[in-house]
OpenMM code with the backbone's topology and positions (N, CA, C; nanometers):
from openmm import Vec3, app, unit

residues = "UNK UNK UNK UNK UNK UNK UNK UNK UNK UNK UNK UNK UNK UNK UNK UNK UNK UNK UNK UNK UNK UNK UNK UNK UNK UNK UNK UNK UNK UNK UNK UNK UNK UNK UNK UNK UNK UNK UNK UNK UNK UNK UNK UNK UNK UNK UNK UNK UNK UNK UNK UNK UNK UNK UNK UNK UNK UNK UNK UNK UNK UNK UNK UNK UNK UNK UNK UNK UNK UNK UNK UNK UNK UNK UNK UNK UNK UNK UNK UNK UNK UNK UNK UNK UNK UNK UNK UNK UNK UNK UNK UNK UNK UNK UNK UNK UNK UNK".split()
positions = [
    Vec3(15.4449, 11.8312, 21.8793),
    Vec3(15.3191, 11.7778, 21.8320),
    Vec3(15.3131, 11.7826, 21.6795),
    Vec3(15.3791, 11.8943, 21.5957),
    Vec3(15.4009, 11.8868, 21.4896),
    Vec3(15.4494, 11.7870, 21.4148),
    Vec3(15.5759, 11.7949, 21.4865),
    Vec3(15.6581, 11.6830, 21.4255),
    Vec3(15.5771, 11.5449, 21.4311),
    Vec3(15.5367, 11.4854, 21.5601),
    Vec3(15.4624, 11.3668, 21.5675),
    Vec3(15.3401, 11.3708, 21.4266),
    Vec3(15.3062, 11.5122, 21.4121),
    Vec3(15.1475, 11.4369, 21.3272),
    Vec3(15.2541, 11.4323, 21.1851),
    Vec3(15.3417, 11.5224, 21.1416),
    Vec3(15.4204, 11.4983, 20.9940),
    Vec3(15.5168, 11.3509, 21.0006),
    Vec3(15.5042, 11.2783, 21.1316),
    Vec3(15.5752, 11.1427, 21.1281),
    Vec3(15.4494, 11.0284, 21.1197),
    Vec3(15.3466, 11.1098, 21.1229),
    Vec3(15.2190, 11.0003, 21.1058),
    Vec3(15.1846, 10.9987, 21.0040),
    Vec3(15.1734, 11.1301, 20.9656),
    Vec3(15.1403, 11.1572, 20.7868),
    Vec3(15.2361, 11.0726, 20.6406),
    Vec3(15.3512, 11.1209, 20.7243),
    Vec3(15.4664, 11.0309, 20.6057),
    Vec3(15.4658, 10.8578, 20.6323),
    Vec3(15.4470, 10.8119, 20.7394),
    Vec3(15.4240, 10.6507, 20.7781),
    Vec3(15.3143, 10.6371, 20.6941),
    Vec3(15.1763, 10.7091, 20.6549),
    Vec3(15.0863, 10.6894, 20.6096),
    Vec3(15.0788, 10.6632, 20.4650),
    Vec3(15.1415, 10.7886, 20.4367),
    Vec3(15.1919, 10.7942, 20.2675),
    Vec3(15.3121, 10.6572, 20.1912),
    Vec3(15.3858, 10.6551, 20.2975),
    Vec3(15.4835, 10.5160, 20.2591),
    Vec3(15.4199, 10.3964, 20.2468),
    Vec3(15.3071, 10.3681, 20.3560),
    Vec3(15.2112, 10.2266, 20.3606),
    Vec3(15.1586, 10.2499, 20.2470),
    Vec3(15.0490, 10.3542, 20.2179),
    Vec3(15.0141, 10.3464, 20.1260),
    Vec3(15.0857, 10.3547, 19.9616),
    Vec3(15.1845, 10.3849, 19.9328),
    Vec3(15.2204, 10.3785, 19.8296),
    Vec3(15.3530, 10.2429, 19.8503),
    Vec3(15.3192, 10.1917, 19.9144),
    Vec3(15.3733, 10.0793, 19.9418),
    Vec3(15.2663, 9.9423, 19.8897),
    Vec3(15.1458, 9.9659, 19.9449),
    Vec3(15.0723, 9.8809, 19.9369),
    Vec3(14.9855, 9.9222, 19.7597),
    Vec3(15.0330, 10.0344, 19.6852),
    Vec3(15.0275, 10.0156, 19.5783),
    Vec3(15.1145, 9.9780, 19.5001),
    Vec3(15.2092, 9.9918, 19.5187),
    Vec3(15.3230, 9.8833, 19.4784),
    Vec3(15.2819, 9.7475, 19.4803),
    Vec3(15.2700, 9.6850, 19.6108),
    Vec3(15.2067, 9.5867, 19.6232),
    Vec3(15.1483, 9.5560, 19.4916),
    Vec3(14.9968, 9.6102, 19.4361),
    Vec3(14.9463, 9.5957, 19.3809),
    Vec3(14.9642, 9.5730, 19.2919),
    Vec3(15.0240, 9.6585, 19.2490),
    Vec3(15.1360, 9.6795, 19.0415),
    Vec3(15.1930, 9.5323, 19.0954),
    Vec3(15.2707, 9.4550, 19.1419),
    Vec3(15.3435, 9.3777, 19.1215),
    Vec3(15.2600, 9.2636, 19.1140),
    Vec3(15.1637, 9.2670, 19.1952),
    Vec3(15.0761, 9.1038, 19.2055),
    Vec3(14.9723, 9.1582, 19.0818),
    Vec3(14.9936, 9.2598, 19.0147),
    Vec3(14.9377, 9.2464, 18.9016),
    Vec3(14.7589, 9.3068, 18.9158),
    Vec3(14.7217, 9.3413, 19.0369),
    Vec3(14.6121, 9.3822, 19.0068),
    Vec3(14.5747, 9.4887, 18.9430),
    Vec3(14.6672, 9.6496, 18.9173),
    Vec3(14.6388, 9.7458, 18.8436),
    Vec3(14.6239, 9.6624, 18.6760),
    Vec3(14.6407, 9.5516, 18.6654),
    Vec3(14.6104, 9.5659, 18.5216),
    Vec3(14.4547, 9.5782, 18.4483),
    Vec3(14.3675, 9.5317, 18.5947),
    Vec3(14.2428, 9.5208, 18.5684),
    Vec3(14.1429, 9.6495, 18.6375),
    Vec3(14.2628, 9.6892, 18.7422),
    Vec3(14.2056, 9.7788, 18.9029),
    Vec3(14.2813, 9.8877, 18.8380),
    Vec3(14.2071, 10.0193, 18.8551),
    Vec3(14.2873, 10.1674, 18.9235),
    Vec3(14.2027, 10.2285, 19.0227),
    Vec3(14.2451, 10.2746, 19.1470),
    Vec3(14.2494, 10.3381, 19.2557),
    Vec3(14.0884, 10.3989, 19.2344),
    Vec3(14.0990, 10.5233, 19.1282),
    Vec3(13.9911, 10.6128, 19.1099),
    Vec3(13.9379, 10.6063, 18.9430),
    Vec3(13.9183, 10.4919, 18.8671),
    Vec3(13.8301, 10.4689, 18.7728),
    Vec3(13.8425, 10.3009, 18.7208),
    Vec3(13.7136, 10.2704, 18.6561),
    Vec3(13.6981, 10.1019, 18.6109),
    Vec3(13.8011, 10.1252, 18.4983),
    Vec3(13.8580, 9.9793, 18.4868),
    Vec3(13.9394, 9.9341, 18.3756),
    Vec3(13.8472, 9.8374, 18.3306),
    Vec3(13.8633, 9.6926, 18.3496),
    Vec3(13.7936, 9.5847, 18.3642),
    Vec3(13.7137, 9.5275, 18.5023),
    Vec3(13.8147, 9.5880, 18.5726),
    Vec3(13.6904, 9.5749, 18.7196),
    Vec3(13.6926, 9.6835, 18.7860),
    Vec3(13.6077, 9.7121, 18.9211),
    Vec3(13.5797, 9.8365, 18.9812),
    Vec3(13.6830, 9.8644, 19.0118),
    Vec3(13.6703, 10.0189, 19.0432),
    Vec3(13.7912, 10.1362, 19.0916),
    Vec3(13.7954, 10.0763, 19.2289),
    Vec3(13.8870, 10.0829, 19.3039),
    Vec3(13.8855, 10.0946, 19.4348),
    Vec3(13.8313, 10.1632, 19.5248),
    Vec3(13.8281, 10.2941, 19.4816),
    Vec3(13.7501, 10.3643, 19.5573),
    Vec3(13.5599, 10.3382, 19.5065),
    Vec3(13.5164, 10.2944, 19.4363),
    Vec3(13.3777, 10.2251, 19.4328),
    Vec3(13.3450, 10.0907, 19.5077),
    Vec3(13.4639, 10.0467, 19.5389),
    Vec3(13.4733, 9.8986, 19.6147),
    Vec3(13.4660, 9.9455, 19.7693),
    Vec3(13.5603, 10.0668, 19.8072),
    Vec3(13.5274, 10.1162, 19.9236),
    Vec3(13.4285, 10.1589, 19.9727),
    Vec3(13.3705, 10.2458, 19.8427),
    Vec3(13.2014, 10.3148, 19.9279),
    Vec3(13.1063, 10.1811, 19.9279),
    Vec3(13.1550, 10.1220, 19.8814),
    Vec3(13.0150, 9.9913, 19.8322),
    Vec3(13.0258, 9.9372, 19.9712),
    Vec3(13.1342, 9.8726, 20.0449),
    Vec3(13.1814, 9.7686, 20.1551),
    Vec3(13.1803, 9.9007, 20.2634),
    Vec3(13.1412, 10.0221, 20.2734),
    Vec3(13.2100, 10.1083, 20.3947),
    Vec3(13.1064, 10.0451, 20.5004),
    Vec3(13.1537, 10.0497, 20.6018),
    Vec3(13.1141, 10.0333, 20.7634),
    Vec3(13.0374, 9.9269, 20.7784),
    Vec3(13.0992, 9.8177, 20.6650),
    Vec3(13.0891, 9.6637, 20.6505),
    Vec3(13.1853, 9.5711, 20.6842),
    Vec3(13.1697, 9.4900, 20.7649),
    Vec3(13.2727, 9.3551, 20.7991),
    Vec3(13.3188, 9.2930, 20.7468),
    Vec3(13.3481, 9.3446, 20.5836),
    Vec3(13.3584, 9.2402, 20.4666),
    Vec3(13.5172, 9.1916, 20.4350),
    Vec3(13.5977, 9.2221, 20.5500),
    Vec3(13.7743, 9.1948, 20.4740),
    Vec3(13.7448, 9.0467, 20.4723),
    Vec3(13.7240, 8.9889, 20.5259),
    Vec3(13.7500, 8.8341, 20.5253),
    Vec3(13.6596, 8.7736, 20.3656),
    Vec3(13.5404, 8.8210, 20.3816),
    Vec3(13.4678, 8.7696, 20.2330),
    Vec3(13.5528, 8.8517, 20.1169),
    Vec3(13.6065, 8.9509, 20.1084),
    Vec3(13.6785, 8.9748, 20.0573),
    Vec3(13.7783, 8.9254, 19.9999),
    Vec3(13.9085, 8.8675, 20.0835),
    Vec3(14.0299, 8.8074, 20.1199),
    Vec3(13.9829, 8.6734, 20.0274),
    Vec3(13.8476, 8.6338, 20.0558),
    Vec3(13.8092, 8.4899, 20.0689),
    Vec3(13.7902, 8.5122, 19.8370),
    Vec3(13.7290, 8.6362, 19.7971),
    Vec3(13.7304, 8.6117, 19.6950),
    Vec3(13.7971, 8.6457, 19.6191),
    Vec3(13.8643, 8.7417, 19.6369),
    Vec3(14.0032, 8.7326, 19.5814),
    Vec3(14.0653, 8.6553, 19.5290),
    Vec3(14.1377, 8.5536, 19.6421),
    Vec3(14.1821, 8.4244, 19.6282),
    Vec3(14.1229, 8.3386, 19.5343),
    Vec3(13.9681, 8.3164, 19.5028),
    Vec3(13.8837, 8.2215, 19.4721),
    Vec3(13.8897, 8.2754, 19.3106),
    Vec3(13.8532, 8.4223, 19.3236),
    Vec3(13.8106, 8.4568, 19.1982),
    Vec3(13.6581, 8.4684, 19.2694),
    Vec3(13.6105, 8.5022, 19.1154),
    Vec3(13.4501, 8.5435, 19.1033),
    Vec3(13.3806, 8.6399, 19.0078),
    Vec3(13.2601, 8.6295, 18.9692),
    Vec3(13.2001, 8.7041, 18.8850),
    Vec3(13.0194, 8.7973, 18.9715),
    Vec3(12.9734, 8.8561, 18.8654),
    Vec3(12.8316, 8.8699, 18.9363),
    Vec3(12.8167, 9.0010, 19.0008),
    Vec3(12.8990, 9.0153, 19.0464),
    Vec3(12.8722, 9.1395, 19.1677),
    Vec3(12.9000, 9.2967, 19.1007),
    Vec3(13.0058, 9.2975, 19.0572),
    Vec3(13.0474, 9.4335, 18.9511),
    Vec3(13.0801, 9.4155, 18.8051),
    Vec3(13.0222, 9.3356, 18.7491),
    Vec3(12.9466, 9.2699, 18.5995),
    Vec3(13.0090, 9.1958, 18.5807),
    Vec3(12.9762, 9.1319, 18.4080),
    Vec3(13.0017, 9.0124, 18.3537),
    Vec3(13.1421, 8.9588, 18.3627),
    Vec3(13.2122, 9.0617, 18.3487),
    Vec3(13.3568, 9.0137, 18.3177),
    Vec3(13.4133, 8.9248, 18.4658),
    Vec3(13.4989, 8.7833, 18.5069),
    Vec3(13.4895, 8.7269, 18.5895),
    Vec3(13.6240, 8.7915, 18.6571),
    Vec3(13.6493, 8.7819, 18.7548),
    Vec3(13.8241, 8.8094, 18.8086),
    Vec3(13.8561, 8.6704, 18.8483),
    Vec3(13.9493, 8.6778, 18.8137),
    Vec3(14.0435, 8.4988, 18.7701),
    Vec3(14.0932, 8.4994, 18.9650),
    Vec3(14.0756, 8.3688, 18.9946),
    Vec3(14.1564, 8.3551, 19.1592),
    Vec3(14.2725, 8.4142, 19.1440),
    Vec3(14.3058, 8.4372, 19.2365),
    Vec3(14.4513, 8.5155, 19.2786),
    Vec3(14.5538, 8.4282, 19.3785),
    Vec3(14.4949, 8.3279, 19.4192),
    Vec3(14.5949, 8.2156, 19.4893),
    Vec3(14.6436, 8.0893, 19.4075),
    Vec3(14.7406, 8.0116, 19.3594),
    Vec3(14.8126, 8.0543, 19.4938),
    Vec3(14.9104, 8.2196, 19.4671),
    Vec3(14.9371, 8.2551, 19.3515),
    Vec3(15.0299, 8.3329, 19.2743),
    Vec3(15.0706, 8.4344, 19.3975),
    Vec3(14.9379, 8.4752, 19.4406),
    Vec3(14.9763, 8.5992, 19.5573),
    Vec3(14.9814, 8.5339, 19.7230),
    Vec3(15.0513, 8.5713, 19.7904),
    Vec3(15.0227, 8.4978, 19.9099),
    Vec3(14.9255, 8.5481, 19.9670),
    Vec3(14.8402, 8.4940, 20.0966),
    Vec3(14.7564, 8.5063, 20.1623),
    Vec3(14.7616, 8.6328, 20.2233),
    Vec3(14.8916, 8.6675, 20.3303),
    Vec3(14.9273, 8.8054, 20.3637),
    Vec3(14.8911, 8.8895, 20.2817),
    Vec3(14.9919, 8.8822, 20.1209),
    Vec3(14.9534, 9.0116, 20.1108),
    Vec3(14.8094, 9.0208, 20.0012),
    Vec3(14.7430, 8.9032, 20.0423),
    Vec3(14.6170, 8.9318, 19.9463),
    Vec3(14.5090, 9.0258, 20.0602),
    Vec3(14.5311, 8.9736, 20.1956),
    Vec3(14.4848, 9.0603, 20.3181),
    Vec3(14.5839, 9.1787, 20.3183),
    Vec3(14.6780, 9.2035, 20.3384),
    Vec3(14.7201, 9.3797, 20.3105),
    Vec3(14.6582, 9.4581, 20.1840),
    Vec3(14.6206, 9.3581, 20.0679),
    Vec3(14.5711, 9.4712, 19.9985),
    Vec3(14.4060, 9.4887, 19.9817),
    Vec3(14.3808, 9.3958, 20.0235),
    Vec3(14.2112, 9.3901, 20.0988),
    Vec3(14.1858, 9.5281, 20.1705),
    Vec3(14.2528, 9.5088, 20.2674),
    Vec3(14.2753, 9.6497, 20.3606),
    Vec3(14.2889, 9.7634, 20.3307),
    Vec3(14.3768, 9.7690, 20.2077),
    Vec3(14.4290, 9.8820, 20.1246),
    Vec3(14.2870, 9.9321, 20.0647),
    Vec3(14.2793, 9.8216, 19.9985),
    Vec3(14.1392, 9.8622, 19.9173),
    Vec3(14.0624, 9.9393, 19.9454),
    Vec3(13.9953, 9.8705, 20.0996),
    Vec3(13.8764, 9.9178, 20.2088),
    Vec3(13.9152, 10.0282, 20.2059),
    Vec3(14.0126, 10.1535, 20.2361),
    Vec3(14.0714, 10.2445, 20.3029),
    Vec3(14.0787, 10.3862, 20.1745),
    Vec3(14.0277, 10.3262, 20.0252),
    Vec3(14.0038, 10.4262, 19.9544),
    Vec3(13.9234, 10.5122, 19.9443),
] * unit.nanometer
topology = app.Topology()
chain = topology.addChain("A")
for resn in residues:
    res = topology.addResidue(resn, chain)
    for name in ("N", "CA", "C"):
        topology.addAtom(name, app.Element.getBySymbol(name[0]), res)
């Protein structure tokens, strides 16, 4: 039983520092960090804001689009096509999960 939960724990830690990788590469840490604002919200403020909300898809949806308004003036530029759809939804997910 040990072993099973330290093979769940390390699957966990790899996704996730996988799916920050992700991130660094499609370029969102330049504006995003995990746990404080740069130019746009931390992730983990994006999480408590959206928690035990249905929001991956409006999410996913602005990402892609871009948008301004919601976490101030400064706008976030679309993200499609540059990032693909997949992994603009894997890191949607990621996000949620901070």
């Amino acid at each position: 039983m040990k072993l099973l939960f330290a093979l769940m724990l390390l699957g966990t830690t790899i996704t996730a520092n996988a799916n920050q990788a992700l991130a660094q590469k499609s370029g969102c840490l330049a504006c995003h960090a995990v746990d404080h604002k740069i130019l746009g919200p931390a992730y983990k403020d994006v999480a408590k804001k959206y928690k035990g909300q249905d929001v991956e898809a409006k999410l996913v949806a602005k990402v892609k689009a871009g948008g301004s308004g919601v976490w101030g003036p400064i706008p976030m530029p679309p993200m499609s096509p540059q990032i693909k759809d997949e992994d603009i939804k894997t890191l949607v997910k990621w996000v949620l999960t901070q």
